[in-house]
N, C-alpha and C positions, 0 to 999 in steps of 0.2 A: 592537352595534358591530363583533363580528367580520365578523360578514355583509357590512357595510359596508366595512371595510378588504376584504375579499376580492372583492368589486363594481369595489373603484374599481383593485384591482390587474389584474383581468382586463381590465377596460374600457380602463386604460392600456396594457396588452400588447396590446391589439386595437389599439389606435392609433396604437402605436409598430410593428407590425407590417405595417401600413397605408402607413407612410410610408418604408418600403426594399422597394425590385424584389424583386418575386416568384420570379425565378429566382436569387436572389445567396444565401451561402452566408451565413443567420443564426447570430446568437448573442444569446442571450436569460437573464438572472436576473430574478428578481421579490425574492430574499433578500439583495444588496448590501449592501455597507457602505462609511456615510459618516461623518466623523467631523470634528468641529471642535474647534479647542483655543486659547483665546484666554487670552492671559500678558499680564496687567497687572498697573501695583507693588501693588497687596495681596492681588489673589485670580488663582488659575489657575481656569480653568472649562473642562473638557472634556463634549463630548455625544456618544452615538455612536448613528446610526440601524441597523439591519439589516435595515430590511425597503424596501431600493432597487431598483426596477423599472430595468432598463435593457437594451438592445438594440443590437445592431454587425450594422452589414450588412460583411462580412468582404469585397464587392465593391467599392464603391462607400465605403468607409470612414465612410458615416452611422452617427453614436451617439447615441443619446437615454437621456435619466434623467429619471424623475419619481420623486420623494422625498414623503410625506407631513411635514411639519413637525412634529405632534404625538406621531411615531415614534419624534425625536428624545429620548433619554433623561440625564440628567444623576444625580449622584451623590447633591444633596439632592436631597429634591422641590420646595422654594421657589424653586431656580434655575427648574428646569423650568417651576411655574409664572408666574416670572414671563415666563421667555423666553416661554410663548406665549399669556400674554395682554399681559404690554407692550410685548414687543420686536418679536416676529413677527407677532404678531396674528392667530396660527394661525384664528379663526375665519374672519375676512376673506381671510384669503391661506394655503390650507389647503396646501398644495403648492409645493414648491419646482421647477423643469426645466434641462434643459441640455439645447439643441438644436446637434447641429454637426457636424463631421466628422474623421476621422482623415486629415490633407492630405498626410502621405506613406504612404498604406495601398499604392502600388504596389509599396514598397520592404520590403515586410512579408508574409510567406507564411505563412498560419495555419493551412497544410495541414503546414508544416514545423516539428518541433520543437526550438526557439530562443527566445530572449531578444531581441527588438525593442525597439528606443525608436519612440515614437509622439509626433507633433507632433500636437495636437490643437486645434480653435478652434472657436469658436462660439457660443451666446448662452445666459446664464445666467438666468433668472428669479429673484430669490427677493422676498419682501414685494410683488409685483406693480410691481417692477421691472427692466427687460430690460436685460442689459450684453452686451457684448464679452469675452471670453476665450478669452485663446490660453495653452495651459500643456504640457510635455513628461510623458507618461506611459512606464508601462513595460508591457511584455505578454509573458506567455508560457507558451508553447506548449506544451501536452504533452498527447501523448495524445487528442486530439480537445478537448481544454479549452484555456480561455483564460485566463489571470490578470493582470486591469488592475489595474494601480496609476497611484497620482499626488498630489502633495502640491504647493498654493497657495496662494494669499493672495490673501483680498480684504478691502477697504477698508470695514467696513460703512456708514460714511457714502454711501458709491455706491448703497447698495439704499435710502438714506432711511428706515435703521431710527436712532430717536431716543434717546439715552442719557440719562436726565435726570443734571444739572450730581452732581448729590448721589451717583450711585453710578462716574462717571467714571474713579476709579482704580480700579476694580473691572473693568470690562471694556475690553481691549483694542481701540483703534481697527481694529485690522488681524488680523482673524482667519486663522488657519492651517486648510487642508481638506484633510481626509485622505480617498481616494479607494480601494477596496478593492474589486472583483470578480470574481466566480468564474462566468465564462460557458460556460452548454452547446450547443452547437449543437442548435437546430432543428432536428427531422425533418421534411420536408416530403409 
């Protein structure tokens, strides 16, 4: 299995590498962190992944994330199993992405050490469902490093994950996403 997760993390770094210009100033994790936290009236359920692939073209303000779904870790293990065999259906849809851009990266100097807000938009995958999302991040600078953050909401009825009637007050319609990275620049 480790083989595997380390397969599918290279193979996503080659691809996400693939899709920002060759001369632009990268920035790349494979160790990210994502985290969800859904408050409904009888149960809190929080999950938090750390092993988020993602990359910033620091030119062109392309950002991509590929998330494995089964990364995802919770507190009991029954939550965990059921998020990925009822809710995500991690076999089927083994991977989460977020393909998009930072749309004011002109107004943002990553060569400069500072605290940016970053406008961010673009299309989320998860359960093999593609949405729209625009959400404001933070970045900052220091030292040749990057540190994104960013905290959202999504609706999970939008990804067509199904909550059967019986555990309803248990999980929140509208989950909270916690967005956490620590990018290094690419040597080229």
């Amino acid at each position: 299995m480790k083989g595997k997760m380390q397969f599918f993390f290279v193979a996503i770094a080659m691809f996400l590498l693939t899709a920002v210009s060759a001369d632009a100033q990268k920035y790349f994790t494979r160790d990210g962190e994502i985290s969800f936290f859904s408050d409904a009236p009888l149960e809190k359920i929080e999950a938090v992944n750390k092993k988020v692939a993602s990359v910033l073209d620091g030119e062109t303000g392309a950002i991509e994330f590929a998330v494995l779904i089964k990364s995802f870790h919770f507190e009991k293990a029954l939550m965990e199993e059921h998020f990925n065999e009822n809710y995500l259906e991690s076999g089927k849809y083994p991977k989460a992405t977020f393909t998009g851009t930072i749309d004011n990266i002109s107004a943002i100097d990553l060569n400069t050490d500072g605290e940016y807000t970053a406008q961010v938009s673009g299309d989320m995958t998860i359960h093999g469902v593609t949405k729209p999302v625009s959400t404001t991040g933070k970045l900052i600078v220091s030292n040749g490093t990057i540190k994104a953050t960013s905290t959202f909401e999504i609706a999970v009825a939008d990804y067509e994950i199904k909550i059967p009637k019986v555990v309803k007050d248990n999980i929140a319609e509208i989950v909270e996403i916690r967005v956490a990275i620590d990018y290094k620049r690419l040597e080229q």
